[in-house]
N, CA and C atoms as an extended XYZ file, in Angstrom:
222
Properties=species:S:1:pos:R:3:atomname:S:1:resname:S:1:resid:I:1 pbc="F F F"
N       -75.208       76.639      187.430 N   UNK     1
C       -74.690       77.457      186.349 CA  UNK     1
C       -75.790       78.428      185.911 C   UNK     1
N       -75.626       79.483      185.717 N   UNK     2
C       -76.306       80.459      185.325 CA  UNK     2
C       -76.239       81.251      183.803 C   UNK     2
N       -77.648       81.022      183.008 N   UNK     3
C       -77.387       81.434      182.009 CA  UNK     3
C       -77.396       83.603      181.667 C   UNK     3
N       -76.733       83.457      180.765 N   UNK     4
C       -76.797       84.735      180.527 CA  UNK     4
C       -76.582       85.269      179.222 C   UNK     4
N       -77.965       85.643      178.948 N   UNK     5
C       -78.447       85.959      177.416 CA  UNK     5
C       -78.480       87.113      176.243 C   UNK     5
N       -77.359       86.975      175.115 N   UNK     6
C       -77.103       87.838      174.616 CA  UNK     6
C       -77.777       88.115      173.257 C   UNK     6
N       -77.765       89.302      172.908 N   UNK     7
C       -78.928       89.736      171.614 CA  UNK     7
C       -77.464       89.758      170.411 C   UNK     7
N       -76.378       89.818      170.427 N   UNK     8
C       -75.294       89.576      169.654 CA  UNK     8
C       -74.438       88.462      169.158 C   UNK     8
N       -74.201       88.626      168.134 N   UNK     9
C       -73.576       87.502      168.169 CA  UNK     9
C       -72.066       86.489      169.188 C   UNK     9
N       -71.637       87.593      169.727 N   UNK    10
C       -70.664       87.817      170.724 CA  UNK    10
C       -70.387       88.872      171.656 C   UNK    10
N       -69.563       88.473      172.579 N   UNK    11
C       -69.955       89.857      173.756 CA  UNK    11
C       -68.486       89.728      174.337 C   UNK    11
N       -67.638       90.718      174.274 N   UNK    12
C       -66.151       90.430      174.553 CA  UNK    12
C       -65.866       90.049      176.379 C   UNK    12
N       -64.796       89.741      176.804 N   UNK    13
C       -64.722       89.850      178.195 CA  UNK    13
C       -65.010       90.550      179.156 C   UNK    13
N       -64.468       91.956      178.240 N   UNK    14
C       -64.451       92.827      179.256 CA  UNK    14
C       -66.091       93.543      179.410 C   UNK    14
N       -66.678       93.625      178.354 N   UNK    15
C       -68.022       94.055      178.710 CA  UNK    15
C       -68.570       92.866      179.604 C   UNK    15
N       -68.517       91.482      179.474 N   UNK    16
C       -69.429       90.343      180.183 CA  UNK    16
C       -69.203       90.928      181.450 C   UNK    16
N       -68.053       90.561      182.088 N   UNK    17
C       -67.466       90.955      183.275 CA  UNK    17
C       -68.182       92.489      183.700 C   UNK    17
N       -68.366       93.326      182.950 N   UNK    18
C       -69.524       94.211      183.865 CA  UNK    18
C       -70.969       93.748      183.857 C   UNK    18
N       -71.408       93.076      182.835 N   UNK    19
C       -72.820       93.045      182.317 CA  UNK    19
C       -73.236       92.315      184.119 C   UNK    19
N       -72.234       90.751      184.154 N   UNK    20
C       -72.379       90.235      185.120 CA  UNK    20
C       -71.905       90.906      187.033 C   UNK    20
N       -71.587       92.321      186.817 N   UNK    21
C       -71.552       93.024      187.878 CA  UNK    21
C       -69.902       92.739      188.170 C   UNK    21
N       -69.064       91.666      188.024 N   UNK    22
C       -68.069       91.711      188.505 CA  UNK    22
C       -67.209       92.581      188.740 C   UNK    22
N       -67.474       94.034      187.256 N   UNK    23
C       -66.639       95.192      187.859 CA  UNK    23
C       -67.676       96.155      187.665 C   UNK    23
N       -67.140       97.544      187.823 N   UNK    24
C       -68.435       98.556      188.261 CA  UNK    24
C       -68.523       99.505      186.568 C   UNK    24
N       -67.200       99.438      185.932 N   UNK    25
C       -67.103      100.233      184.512 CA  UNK    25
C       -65.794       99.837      184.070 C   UNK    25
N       -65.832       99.814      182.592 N   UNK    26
C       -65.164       99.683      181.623 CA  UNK    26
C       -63.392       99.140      181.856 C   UNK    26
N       -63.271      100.664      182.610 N   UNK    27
C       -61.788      100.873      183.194 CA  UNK    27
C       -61.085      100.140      183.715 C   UNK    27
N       -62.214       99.410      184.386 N   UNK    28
C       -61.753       98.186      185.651 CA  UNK    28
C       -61.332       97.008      184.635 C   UNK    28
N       -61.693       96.335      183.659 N   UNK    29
C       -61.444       95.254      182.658 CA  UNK    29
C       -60.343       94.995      182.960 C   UNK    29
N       -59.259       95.784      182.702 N   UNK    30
C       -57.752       95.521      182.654 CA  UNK    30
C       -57.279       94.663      183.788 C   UNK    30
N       -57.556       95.560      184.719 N   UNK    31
C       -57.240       94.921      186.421 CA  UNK    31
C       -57.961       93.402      186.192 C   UNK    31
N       -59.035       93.435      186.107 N   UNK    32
C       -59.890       92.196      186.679 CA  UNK    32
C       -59.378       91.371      186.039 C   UNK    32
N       -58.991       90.919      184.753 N   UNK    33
C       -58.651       90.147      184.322 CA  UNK    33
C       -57.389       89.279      184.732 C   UNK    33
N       -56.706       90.409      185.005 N   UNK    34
C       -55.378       90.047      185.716 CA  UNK    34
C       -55.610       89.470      187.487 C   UNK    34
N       -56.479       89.961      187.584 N   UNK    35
C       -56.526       89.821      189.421 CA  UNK    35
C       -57.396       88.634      189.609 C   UNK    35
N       -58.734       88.312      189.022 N   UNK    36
C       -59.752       87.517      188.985 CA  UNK    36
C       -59.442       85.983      188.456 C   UNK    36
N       -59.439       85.065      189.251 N   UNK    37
C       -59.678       83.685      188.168 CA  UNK    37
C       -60.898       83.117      187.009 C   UNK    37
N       -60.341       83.872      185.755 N   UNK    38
C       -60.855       83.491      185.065 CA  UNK    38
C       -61.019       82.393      183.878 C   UNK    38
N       -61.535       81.533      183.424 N   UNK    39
C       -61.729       80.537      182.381 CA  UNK    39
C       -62.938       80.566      181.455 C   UNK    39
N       -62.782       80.318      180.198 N   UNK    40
C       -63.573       79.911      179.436 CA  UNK    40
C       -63.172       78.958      178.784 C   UNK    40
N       -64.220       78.333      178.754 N   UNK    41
C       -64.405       76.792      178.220 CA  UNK    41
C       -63.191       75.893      179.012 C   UNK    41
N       -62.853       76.113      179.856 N   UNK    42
C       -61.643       75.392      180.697 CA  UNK    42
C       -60.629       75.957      180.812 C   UNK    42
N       -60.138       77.356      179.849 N   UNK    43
C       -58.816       77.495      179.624 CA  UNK    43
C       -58.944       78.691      180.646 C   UNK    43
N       -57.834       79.126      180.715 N   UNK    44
C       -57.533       80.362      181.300 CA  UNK    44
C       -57.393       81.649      180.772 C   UNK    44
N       -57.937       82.825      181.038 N   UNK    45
C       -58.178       83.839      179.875 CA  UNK    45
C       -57.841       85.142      180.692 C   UNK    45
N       -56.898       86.105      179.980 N   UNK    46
C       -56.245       87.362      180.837 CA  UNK    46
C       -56.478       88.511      179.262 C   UNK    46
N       -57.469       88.312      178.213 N   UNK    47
C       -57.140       88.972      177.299 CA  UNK    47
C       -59.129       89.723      177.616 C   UNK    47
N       -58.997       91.005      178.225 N   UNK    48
C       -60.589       91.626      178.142 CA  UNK    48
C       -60.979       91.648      177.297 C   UNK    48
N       -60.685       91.235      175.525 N   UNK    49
C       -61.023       91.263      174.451 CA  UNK    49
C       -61.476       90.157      173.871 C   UNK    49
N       -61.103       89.153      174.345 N   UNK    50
C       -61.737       87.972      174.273 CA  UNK    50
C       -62.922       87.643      173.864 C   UNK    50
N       -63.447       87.001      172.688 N   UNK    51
C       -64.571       87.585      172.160 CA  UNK    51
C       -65.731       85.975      172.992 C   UNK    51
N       -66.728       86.072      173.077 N   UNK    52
C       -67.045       84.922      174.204 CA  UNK    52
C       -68.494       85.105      173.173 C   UNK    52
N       -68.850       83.554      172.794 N   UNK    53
C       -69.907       83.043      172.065 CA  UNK    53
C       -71.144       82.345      172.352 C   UNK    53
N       -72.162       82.172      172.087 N   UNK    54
C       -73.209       81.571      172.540 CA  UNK    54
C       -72.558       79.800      172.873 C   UNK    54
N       -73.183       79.578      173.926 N   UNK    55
C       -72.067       77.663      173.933 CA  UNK    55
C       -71.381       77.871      174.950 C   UNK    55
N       -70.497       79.256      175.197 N   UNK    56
C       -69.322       79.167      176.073 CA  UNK    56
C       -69.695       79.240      177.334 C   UNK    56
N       -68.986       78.715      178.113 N   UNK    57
C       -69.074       78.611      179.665 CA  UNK    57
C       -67.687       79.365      180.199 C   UNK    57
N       -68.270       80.706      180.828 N   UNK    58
C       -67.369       81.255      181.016 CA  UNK    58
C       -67.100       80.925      183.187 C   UNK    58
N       -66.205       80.820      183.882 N   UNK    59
C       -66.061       80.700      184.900 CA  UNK    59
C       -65.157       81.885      185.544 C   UNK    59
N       -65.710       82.752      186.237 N   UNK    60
C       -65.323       83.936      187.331 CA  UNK    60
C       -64.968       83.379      188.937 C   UNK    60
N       -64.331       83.194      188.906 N   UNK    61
C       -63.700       82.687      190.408 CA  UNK    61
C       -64.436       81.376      190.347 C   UNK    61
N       -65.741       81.040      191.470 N   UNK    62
C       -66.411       79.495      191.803 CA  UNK    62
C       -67.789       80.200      191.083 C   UNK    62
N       -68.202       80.906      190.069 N   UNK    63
C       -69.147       80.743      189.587 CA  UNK    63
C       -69.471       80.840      188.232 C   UNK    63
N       -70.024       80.043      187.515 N   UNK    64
C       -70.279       79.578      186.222 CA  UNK    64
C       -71.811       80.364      185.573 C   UNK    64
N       -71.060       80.863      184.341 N   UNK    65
C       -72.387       81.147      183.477 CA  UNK    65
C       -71.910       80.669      182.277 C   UNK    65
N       -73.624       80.490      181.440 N   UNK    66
C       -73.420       79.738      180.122 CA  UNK    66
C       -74.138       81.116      179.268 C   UNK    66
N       -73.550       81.274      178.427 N   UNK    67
C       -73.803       81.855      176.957 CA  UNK    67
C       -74.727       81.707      176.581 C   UNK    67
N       -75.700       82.563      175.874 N   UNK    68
C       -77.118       82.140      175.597 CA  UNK    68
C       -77.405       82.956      174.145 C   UNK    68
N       -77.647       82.832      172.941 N   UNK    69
C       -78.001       83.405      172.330 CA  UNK    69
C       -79.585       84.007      172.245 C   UNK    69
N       -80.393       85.066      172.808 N   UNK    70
C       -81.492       85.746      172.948 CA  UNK    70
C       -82.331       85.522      171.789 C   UNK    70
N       -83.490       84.743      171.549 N   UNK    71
C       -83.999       85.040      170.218 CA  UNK    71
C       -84.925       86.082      170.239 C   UNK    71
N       -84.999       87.051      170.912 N   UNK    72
C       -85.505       88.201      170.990 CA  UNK    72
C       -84.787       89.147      170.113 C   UNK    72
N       -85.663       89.908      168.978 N   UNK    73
C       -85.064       90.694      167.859 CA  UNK    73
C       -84.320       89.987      167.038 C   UNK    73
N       -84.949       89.096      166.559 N   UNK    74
C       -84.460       88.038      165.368 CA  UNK    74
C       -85.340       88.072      164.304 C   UNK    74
């Protein structure tokens, strides 16, 4: 599982999903969500707005990242 560390308090779907490369810009969110197997925290998630929290384990097809809150700029 791979962590991935945010300076916010939350970071919605559709930005993670680029941060983590899965799509190339913004635009793409819509599609991916719909096309991609996605889960957080176990469930299944088709909303790019989805607001995703330090704790959460989000899963993109067979690979897992965990939420990290950055204490950098605190």
């Amino acid at each position: 599982m791979e962590s991935v560390f945010i300076k916010t308090d939350y970071i919605t779907l559709g930005q993670f999903l680029k941060f983590t490369g899965s799509i190339t810009n913004g635009s793409e969110a819509k599609t991916a969500v719909l096309v991609l197997k996605i889960s957080i925290n176990g469930v299944s998630e088709t909303r790019r707005g989805r607001k995703i929290y330090p704790g959460d384990v989000v899963k993109i097809e067979k690979k897992s990242y965990v939420i990290v809150l950055s204490n950098e700029n605190k």
